[in-house]
N, C-alpha and C positions, 0 to 999 in steps of 0.2 A: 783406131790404129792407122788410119788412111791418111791422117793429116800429122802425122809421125816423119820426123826427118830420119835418113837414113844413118843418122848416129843415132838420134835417139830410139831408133826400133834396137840395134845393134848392141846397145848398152841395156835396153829392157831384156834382151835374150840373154845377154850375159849374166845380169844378174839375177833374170829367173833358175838359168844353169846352175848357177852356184846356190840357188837353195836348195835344188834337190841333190848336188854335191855333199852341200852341209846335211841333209836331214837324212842322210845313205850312212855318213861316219860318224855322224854326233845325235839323230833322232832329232825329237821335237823339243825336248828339254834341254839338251845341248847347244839350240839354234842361239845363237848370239848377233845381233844386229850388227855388232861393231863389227866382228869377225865376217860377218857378211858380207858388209863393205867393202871391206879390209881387202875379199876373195874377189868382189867384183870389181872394184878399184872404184869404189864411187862414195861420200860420203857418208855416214849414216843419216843428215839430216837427208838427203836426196832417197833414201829408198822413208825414211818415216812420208814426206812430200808424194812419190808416187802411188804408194802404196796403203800408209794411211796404222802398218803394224803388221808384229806377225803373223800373227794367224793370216790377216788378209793376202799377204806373201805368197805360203804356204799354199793356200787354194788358187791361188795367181798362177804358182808354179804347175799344182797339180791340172787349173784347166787346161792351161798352157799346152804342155805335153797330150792329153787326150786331146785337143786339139791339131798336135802335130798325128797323130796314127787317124783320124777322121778323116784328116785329110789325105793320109795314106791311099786307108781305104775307097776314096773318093776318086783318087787319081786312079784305082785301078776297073774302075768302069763297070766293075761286080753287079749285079744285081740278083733280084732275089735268094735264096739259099746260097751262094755261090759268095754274096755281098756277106753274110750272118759269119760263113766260113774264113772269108779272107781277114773279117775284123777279128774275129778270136786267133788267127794267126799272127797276126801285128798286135794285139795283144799280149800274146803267148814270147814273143821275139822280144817286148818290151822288156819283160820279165826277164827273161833270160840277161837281157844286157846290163839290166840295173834292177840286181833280184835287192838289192839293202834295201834301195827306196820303196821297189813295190811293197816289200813286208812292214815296210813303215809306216806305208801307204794304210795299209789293210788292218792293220792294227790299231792306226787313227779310227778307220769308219768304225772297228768290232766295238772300242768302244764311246762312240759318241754318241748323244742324245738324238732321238730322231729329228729334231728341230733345227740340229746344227747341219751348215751348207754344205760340209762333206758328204751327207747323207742324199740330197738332190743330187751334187753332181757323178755321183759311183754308183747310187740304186737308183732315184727316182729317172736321171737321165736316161739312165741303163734300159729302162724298164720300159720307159718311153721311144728309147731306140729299136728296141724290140718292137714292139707294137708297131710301130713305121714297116717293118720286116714285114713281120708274119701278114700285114694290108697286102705289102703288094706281094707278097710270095700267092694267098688267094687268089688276086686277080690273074696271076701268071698262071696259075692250075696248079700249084706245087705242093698244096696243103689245103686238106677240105674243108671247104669252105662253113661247112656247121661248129667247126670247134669256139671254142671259149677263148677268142685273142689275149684279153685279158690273163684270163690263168695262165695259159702259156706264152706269156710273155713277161711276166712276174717268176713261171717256172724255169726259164731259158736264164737268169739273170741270178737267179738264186743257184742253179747247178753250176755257172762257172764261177762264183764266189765259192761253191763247195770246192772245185779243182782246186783252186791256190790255196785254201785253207790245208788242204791235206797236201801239197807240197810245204808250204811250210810247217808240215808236223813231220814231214820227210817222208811220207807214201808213195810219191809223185814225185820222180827225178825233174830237175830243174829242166835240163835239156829237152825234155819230153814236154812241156807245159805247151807248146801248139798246138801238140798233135791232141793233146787232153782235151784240151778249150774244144777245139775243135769235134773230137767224139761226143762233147758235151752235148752239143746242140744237136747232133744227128740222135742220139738218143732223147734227148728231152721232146724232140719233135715226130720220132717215129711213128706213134699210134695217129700224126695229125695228115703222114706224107700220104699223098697220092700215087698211083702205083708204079709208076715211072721215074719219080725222085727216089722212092725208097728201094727200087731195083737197083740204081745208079747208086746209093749210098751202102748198100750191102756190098755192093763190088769194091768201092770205095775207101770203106771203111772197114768190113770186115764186120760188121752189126747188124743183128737178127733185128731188122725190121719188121712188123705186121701187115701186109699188103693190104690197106683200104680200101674198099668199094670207091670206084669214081659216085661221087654224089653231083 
């Protein structure tokens, strides 16, 4: 992206936009390249050239974006539990803004093979981000240091797939989807907090925490 001229980053951002434009009103089965073009004003031969088809688009589009809330979260200086919380917030905001795409989103990974790259970049990323967390939430003291990172970071990742899932079965008001994400992880991570996080998250959030032995 570094040796990108400032049209050409300009014209990439635009026609990443208009994929996830197209795939909010028309889905995956609707996506038409011509029409793509058409929305980004660029030829079709020029996105088959950068891109290479759709599918690869499509994951273009979607890194793209979780790329732009990483770096959200990045620029807000977060760390530890604080960092877990402010990304399921810009998560949760994502959502709200553009709930077509995320359901389209999400209905891509329910059903794709586990092989296929949606599934690295939504769970195995996910899951991975996680794990980065809960290290340094340990070294910070915020989470005791004997649990199973592993499971609970595989369980942190699967609970906020659970939240959108049941928004989009309509359980979960759309507007609500931060503050959800957000509950998610104060519960998934309750039985792991040290008794000073989970004091400060009962106030917080309003959840029956278990108060840990400091180990």
């Amino acid at each position: 992206m570094n040796s990108l001229t400032r049209t050409q980053i300009e014209r990439r951002e635009r026609i990443l936009e208009a994929v996830r434009d197209k795939l909010s009103s028309h889905g995956y089965d609707g996506l038409s390249m011509r029409d793509l073009a058409e929305s980004a004003s660029v030829s079709p031969t020029t996105l088959y050239n950068l891109f290479g088809g759709k599918d690869a688009l499509v994951l273009a589009a979607l890194r793209d974006l979780l790329d732009q809330i990483a770096d959200r979260v990045a620029r807000s200086q977060a760390t530890g539990m604080q960092r877990l919380l402010v990304g399921a917030e810009e998560i949760g905001k994502q959502i709200v803004a553009t709930p077509e795409y995320a359901e389209g989103m999400t209905r891509t990974l329910f059903n794709a093979d586990p092989a296929d790259p949606i599934c690295e970049l939504l769970l195995a990323n996910g899951i991975d981000g996680n794990r980065q967390a809960l290290v340094e939430m340990q070294a910070r003291g915020e989470i005791q240091r004997h649990i199973d990172v592993e499971a609970f970071a595989r369980d942190l990742t699967g609970r906020g797939w659970m939240v959108i899932l049941l928004w989009m079965k309509g359980f979960i008001a759309l507007r609500d989807m931060p503050s959800e994400l957000k509950r998610s992880i104060v519960v998934a991570l309750a039985a792991a907090m040290t008794p000073k996080l989970a004091r400060r998250m009962r106030t917080e959030f309003n959840v029956r925490t278990p108060v840990a032995k400091a180990s």
